[in-house]
Structure formats: structure tokens, C-alpha cells
C-alpha positions in Angstrom: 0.0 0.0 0.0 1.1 3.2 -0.9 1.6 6.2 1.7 -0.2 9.4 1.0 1.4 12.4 0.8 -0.2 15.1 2.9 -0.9 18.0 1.2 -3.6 21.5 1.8 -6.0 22.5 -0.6 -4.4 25.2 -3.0 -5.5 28.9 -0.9 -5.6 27.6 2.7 -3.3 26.9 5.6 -2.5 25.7 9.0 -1.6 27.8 11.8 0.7 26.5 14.4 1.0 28.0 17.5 3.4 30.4 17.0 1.5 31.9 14.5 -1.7 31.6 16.2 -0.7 33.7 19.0 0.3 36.5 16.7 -3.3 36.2 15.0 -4.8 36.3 18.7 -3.1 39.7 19.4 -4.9 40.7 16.2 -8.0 39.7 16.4 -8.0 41.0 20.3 -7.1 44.6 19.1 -10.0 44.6 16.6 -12.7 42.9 19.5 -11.7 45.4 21.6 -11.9 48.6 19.4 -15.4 47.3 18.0 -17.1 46.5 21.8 -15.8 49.8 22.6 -17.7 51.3 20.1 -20.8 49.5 21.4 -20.5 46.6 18.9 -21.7 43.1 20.4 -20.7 39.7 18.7 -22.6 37.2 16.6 -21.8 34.2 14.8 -24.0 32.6 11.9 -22.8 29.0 10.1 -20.4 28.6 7.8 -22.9 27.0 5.2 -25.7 28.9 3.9 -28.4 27.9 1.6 -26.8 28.8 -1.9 -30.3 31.0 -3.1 -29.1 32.9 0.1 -25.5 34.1 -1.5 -25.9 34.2 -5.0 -27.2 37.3 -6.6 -25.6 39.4 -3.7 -22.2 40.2 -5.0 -22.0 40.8 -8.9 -21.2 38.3 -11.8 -17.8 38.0 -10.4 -18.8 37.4 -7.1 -21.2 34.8 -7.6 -18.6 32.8 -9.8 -16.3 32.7 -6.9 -18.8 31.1 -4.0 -17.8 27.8 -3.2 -20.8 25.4 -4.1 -21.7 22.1 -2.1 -22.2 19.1 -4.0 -25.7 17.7 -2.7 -25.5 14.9 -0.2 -25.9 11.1 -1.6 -26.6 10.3 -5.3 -26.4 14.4 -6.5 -26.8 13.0 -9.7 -30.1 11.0 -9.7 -32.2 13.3 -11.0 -30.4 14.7 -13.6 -31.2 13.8 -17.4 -29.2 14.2 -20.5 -30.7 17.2 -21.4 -29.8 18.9 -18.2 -26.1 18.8 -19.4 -26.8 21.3 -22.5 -28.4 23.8 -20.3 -24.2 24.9 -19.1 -22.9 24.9 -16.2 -25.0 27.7 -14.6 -28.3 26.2 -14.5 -26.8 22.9 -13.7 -25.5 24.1 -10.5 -28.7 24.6 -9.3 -29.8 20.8 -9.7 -26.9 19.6 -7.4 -26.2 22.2 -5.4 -28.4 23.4 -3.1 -25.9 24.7 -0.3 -22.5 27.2 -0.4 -19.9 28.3 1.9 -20.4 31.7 3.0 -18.5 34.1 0.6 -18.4 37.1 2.9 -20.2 38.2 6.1 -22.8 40.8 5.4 -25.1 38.9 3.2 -25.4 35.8 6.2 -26.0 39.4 8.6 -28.4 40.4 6.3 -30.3 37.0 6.7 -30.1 37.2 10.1 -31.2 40.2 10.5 -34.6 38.7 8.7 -35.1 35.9 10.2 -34.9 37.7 13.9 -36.5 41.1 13.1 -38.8 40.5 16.0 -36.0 39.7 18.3 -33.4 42.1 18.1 -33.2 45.8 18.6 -32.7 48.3 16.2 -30.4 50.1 15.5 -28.5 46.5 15.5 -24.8 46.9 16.2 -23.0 43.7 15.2 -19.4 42.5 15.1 -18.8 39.1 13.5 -15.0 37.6 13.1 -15.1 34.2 11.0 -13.6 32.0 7.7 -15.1 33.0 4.4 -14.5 31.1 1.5 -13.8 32.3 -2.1 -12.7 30.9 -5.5 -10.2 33.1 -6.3 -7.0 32.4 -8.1 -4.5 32.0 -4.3 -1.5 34.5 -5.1 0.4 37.0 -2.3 -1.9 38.4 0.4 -5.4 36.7 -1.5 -6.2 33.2 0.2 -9.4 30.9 -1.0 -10.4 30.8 2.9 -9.8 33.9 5.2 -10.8 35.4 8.1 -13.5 38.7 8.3 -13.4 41.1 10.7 -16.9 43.4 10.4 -18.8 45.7 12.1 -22.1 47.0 10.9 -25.2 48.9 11.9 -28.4 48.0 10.5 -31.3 49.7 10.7 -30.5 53.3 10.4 -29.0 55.9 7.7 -27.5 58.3 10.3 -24.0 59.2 8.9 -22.5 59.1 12.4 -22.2 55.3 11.7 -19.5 56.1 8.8 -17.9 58.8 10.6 -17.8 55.9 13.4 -15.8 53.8 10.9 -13.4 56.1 10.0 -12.4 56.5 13.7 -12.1 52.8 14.5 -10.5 52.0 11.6 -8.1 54.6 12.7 -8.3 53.2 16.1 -7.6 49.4 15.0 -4.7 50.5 13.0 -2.9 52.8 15.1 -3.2 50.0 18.2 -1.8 47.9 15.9 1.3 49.8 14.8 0.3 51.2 11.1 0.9 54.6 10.6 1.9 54.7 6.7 -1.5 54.0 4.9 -5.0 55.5 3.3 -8.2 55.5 4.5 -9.9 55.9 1.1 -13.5 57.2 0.7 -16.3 57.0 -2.5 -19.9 57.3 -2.8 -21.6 54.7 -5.2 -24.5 57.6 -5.7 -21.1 59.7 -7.1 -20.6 56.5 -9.1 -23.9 56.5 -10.5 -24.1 60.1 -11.0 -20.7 59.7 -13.3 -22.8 56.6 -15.2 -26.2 59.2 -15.3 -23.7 62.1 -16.5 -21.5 60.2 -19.5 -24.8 58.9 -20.8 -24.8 55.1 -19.7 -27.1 55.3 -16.3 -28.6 51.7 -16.7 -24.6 50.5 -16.9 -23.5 51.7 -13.5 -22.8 48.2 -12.0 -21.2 47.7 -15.1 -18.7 50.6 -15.0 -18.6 50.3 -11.3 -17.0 46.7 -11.9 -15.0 48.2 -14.2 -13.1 51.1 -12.7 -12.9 49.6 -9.6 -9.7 47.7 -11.1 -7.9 50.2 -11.9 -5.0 50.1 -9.3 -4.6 46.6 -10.4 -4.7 46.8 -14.2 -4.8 50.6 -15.0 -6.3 53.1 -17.0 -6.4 52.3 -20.1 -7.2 48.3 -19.6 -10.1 49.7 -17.5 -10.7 51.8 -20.3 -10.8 48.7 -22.8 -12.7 46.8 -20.9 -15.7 49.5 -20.7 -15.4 49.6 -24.7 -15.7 45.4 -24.3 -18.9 46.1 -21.8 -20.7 47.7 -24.5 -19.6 51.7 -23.4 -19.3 53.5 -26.6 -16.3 55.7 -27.1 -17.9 58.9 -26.4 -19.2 57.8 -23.0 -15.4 56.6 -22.1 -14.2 59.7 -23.7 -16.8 61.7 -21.6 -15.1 60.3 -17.9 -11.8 61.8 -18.8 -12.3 65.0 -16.7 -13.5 62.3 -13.8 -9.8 60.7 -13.9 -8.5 63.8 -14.0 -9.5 64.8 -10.5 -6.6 65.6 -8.4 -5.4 67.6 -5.1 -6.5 67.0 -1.3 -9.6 65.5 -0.3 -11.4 69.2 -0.3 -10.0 70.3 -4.0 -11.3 66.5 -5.0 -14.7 67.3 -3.8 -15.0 70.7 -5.4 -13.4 69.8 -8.8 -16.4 67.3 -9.2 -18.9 69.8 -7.8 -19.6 71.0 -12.0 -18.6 67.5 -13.4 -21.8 66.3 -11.9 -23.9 69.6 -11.4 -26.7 68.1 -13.7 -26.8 64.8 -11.6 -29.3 64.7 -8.7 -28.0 61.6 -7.5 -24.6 62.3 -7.7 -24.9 65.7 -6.1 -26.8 64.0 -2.9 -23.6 61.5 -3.0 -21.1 64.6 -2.7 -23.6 65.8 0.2 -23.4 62.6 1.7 -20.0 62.5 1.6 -19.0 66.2 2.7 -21.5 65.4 5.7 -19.5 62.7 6.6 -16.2 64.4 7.0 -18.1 67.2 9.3 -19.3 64.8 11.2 -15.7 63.2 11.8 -14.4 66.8 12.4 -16.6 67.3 15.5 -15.7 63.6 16.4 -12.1 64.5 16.2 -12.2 68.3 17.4 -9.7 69.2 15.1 -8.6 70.9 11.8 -6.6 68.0 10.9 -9.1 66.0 11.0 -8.0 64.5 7.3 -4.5 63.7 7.5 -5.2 62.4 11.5 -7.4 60.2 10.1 -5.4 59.1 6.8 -8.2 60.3 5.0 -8.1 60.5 1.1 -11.3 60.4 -2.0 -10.6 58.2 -4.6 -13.1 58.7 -7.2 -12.3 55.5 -8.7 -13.0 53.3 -5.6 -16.4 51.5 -6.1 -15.9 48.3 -4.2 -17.2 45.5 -6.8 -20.5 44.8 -4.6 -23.7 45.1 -6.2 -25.5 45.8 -2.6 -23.4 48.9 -1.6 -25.6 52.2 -2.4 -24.0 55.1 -0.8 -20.4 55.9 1.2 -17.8 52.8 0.5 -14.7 52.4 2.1 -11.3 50.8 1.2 -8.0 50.9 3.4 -4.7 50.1 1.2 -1.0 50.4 3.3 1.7 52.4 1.0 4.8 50.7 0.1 3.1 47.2 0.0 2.4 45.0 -3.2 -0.6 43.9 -0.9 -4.6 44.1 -1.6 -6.7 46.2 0.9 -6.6 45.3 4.1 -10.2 46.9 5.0 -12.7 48.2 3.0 -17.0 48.2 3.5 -19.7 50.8 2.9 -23.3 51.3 3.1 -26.4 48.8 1.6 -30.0 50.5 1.6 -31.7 47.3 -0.2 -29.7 44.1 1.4 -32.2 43.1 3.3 -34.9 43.5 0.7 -33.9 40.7 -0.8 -35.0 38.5 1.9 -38.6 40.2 2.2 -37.9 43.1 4.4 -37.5 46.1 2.1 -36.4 49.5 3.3 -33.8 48.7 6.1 -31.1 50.5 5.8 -27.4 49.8 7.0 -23.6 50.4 6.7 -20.8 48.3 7.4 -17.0 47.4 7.0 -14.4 45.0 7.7 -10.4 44.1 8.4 -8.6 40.9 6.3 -7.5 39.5 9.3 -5.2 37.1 6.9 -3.9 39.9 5.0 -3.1 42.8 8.5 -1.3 39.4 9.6 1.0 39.5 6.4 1.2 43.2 6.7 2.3 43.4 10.1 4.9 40.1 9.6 6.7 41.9 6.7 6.9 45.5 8.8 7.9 43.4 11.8 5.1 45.5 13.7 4.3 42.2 15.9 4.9 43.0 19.8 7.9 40.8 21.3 5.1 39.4 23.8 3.0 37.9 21.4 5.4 35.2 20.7 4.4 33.4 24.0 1.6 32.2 26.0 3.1 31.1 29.1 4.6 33.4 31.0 6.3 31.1 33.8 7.3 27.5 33.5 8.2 25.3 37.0 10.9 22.8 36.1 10.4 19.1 37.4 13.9 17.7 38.7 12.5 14.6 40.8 8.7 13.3 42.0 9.2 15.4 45.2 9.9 18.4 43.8 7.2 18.1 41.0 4.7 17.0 43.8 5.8 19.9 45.8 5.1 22.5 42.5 1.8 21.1 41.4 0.1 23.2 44.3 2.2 26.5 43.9 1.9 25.7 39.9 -2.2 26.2 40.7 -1.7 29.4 42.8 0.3 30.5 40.3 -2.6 30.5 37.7 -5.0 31.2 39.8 -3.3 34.9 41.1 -3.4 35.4 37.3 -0.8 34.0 35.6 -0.3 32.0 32.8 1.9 28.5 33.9 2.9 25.4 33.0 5.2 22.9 34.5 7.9 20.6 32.4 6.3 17.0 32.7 8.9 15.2 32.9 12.3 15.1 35.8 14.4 15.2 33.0 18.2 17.5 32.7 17.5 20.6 33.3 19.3 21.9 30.3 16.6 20.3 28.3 13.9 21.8 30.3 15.8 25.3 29.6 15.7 25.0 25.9 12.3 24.3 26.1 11.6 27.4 27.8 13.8 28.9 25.6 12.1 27.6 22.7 8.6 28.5 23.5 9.7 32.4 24.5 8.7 31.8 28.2 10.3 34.8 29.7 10.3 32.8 33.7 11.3 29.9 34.9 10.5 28.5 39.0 13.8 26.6 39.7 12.5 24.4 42.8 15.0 21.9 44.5 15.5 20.8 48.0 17.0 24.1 49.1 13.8 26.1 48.2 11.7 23.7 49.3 13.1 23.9 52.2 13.6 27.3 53.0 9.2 27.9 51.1 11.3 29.7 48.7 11.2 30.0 44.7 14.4 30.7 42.3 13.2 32.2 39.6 15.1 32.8 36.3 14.9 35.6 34.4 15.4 33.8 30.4 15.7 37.1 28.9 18.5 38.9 30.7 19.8 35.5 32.7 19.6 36.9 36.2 18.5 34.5 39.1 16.5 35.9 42.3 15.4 34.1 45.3 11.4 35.5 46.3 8.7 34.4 48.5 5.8 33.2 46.6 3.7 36.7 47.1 7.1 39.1 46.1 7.6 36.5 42.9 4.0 37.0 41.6 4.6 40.4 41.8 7.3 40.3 40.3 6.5 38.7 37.2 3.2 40.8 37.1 5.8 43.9 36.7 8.0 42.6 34.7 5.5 40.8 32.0 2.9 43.6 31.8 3.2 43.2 28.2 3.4 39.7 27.8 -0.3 38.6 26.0 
């Protein structure tokens, strides 16, 4: 019999410990920033009936959801003229279930099915695996962790001031300081579609210019021509890429582009209330560059569902994707019969802040370890006499552990060494003796002798910023 090789699929991973701990420190920062905000957590399954996801997220987007083969025979009702309908329709008739492609449409559902239950405004934070199809490549993983926050239930613009500021907040705890915090309205989007002529092609153009940090002007440009846009409407958005300066010369330099827009003018409203709103937040006339603020008329976050203020956070000197990005849905919910609820959300790649922070070297010393004291175990009477003090230990707070095994205690240093833990309790037949503890400082080498109060103490001062 032949051994089998193990291998992942293509676009996931395993995460050992070491790594784990890192993505912990992470995903702590975030929790924290969103409950402070008044945020409160929910979960919802990783499966979700596939009428549930597709439709939601473009002709892209619906591509890339992961489909479930039906359970048993998935094949048993299918006949041979099934197979000339494509591939489209047939995964309908054996695939009645897909892992969730992102977080808001399962929040949306949720939201639905427990209208009676839950009070609005609804302030949710969700962190979970997604799944998508896409081609795996540097910083872009087929499953990946979501870190949102949304409101639902209100249109009040304070909610996307809010996200500025803990998106700020997040990534400031976390040690970023060199990135952009870029801002669009998909109502300026559709008043640039109303204004070159092509209003009933917005999510077309939207789809469209929204690659053009990745591909560029002019394949953008081609692939409107390809869409169907004729040459006068692509000719007509010139003056649109044109738009340079600070976030205020942006906003005023599109003012006459889209004068004859209604929508688009409400979307420049929307977006200038916005800003006000994070200037009283902020109490402060530099508001803009405190808050790494910049408008990029291009931005339109693929999406179908997102109708007004979108979001997208990108860190300079990086060949890396956005590491945030969200905006606000009027109609999301409308899809599942309850029309006219209106919310706004956003969320943090935890997979792709992790690669971020790894290549900056922005990770904390402390969250390489767990354990912040290890007892050694040099015979059965020591390690008898340590198991009780090893349980006071942990119960005055800190995190211990105790070798298992009276082995050399070279070995049992390495292993201390190994695993980052800053302490070790040397305990022979001296300190046993005596009720005192030798404890080993692994960073700097020193040795002290304490009583067990002054050595909990101790290590409490001297590991504050151990996770």
C-alpha cells in the first residue's frame, strides 16, 4: 500500500502556534476597538443555503462562492438534457448549499429571520472564515478570516464617521501609521454613469473602474469599450480621472462634473457630511490627514448591494490588496422580504493585516508566547511539591505550566527557551526547604530568590506586556 502524501488544498493553511498567537493579538485589538464602540458579537454557520448568497455580490462574485455538492446520489435526477443547459443552471440541480462568501449577506439573513427579536439600531461584530474561488496568489487566500462591524437599521451618517475612527483606532493600536483610508460614494458612481450617458450601466462601470489600481487606465478603459460603453461615454469620464489635489480640491473639482446629476450631487452631500461629522468627532482641523483620509473617485468596491459611502483601506509601500474596505447597503435586506432597512458596514482581512504586520515586523515581542512562567520538574518530590504552587500561580493570574517530565535541566531550559517563556520556577531541596522560589529571568539570565507573594509580583511587573 502506498503512503499518501499530505498535502492543503491550494489557498488555505494551517496555523501553528506560534503563528496563532500572533493572529490572537490581532483579532484582540479589533474585538476590543469594536465593543468599545458599542458593537456586540454574533456568529452565523459557515454554510448557507446557496439562493441565500448568489445574486448578492455581482457576476464575479457569484462565480467565486464555493458550491456544495448535494448529499448522496447528487446525480439521480439529472437527465441528459440537463447537461446542454451549461454549467450555470446545472449548479442549481446539485447544489443546493454554499460556503459563505463574505459576512454581510449571512447578517443580512439574520437580520430577517430575527426582526422581532433584536433591537434596532443593530450593532454587530462578527469575526469568522469566508470562502472564495479566487486564483490563491500573495496576500489573496481561498479561505480567510472577516473582521466586520455594521449597523443595520439606520441611515444616520455618524455610523461612517464611526468607521473612520475605528479604523483609525484598529490600526494605530496595531502599529500602522503609513496608509490610506480611502472614501467613495456609489451615488457619485452613479451620477458619473447618469452624466456620461450610460445610467442603466452603472454596476457595469462600477465593476470596471474599480480595477484600476490593479490593471490601469487604459485596460479599465478597454474593458468599458468590451462592456458595451461606446467611445464617447469613455471619452466623456476623462475629466473624472483627471481629478486631483486634497480630499477638499477633489470634492470641489467634481462639484460641476456632476452639477446636472441629482443623484450624484446627494452622493457629494453625503460624503461632505460625513467628513463634518468626523471633524466634531475628532475636534480638530486636521481632521483629514489624523485620520489618513483620502477620496478616490475611482473606488467602487465590486458589490452590487453597496448604495452610498464605500470604504477601502490600502497600506503604502506594500504590493498587498486592501486590508479593509465596506460601505453602506439600503436594499440588502430587501432581498430577503424586508424592504427599506437600511445599514452600513466594513471589515479588516485579518489574513492579509497578519502579512502586513509580519513583513513590517510590527508584531509585539510578547505575542510570541503564552506562558509566561514554566516550573521545572527535577524529581517526583519536587514536582509534587510544584503542582500546588503551579495552581496558585494560575489562579493569582498567571499563565503557567510545568515541564512534565524530571528530565536535565538543560533540556527543560531549551524548552523554555524555545517557546519564549520569559520565567522559569527553579525548585530543589533548598527552596523547598527554606518555602522559597528561584526564579530565572530567560531574557537577561539573572536569578532571584522571592517568597511566593514578592515573585507573583514580580512577574506581574515585569510581563505587563506579555499577551
Amino acid at each position: 500500500m502506498n503512503m499518501q502524501k499530505p498535502t492543503l488544498p491550494k489557498g488555505t493553511r494551517d496555523f501553528a502556534p506560534e503563528v496563532m498567537v500572533k493572529r490572537n493579538f490581532i483579532i484582540q485589538t479589533i474585538k476590543q476597538t469594536f465593543e468599545n464602540f458599542g458593537f456586540l458579537p454574533l456568529e452565523t454557520p459557515a454554510l448557507e443555503n446557496l439562493n441565500t448568497l448568489m445574486g448578492k455580490y455581482g457576476e464575479e462574485g457569484d462565480r467565486l462562492i464555493f458550491k456544495i455538492l448535494n448529499s448522496g446520489d447528487f446525480l439521480k435526477d439529472i437527465q441528459p438534457e440537463h447537461l446542454a443547459e451549461g454549467y450555470k443552471k446545472m449548479t442549481w440541480r446539485i447544489s443546493e448549499k454554499a460556503l459563505k462568501y463574505d459576512l454581510t449577506v449571512p447578517l443580512a439573513r439574520f437580520v430577517v429571520m430575527n426582526q422581532g427579536k433584536i433591537t434596532f439600531p443593530f450593532r454587530r461584530y462578527q469575526i469568522q472564515p469566508v470562502w472564495r474561488g479566487d486564483s490563491p496568489q500573495a496576500g489573496r487566500y481561498r479561505e480567510f478570516y472577516q473582521c466586520d462591524a455594521d449597523v443595520v437599521g439606520t441611515d444616520s451618517l455618524i455610523c461612517e464617521a464611526e468607521i473612520i475612527l475605528m479604523i483609525n483606532e484598529v490600526l494605530q493600536n496595531l502599529g500602522l501609521t503609513e496608509y490610506s483610508v480611502k472614501i467613495n460614494n456609489r451615488k457619485i458612481l452613479a451620477g458619473i454613469a447618469q452624466t456620461i450617458g450610460m445610467p442603466q450601466a452603472e454596476t457595469e462601470l462600477c465593476t470596471a473602474i474599480d480595477k484600476i489600481d490593479k490593471i490601469g487606465k487604459q485596460k479599465v478603459e478597454a474593458e468599458l469599450a468590451e462592456r458595451g460603453f461606446p467611445a464617447e461615454a469613455i471619452a466623456q469620464m476623462q475629466p473624472f480621472f483627471a481629478i486631483q489635489g486634497d480630499i477638499f480640491e477633489k470634492i470641489q473639482q467634481l462639484k460641476p462634473l456632476l452639477q446636472n446629476s441629482e443623484i450624484g450631487t446627494k452622493g457629494i452631500t453625503e460624503l461632505e457630511q460625513t467628513l463634518e461629522l468626523v471633524k466634531h468627532f475628532c475636534q480638530s482641523d486636521n481632521f483629514i490627514s489624523q485620520n489618513h483620509l483620502d477620496f478616490d473617485i475611482t473606488l467602487a468596491r465590486g458589490l452590487n448591494y453597496y448604495t452610498g459611502a464605500i470604504f477601502e483601506v490600502k497600506v503604502h509601500n506594500l504590493a498587498i490588496g486592501s486590508i479593509s474596505g465596506g460601505g453602506r447597503y439600503d436594499n440588502l435586506t430587501g432581498a430577503f422580504g424586508l424592504p427599506n432597512v437600511s445599514g452600513v458596514g466594513f471589515s479588516f482581512g485579518l489574513d492579509r493585516i497578519f502579512d502586513v504586520l509580519e513583513k513590517l515586523n510590527l508584531f509585539p515581542a510578547h505575542t510570541h508566547t503564552t506562558t509566561q512562567v514554566m516550573f521545572t520538574n527535577f524529581d517526583q518530590t519536587a514536582q509534587n511539591y510544584a503542582l500546588s504552587w503551579l495552581q496558585k500561580t494560575r489562579k493569582a493570574g498567571i499563565k503557567a505550566e510545568i515541564y512534565p517530565q524530571p528530565v536535565k535541566l538543560k533540556k527543560q531550559l531549551d524548552y523554555a527557551n524555545q517557546k519564549n517563556i520569559p520565567f522559569v520556577v527553579l525548585i530543589g531541596s533548598e527552596e523547598m526547604e527554606k518555602q522559597m522560589f528561584s526564579l530565572k529571568d530567560m531574557q537577561i539570565g539573572t536569578q532571584q530568590q522571592f517568597h511566593f507573594e514578592e515573585m507573583i509580583a514580580y512577574i506581574k511587573k515585569n510581563s505587563n506586556n506579555l499577551v
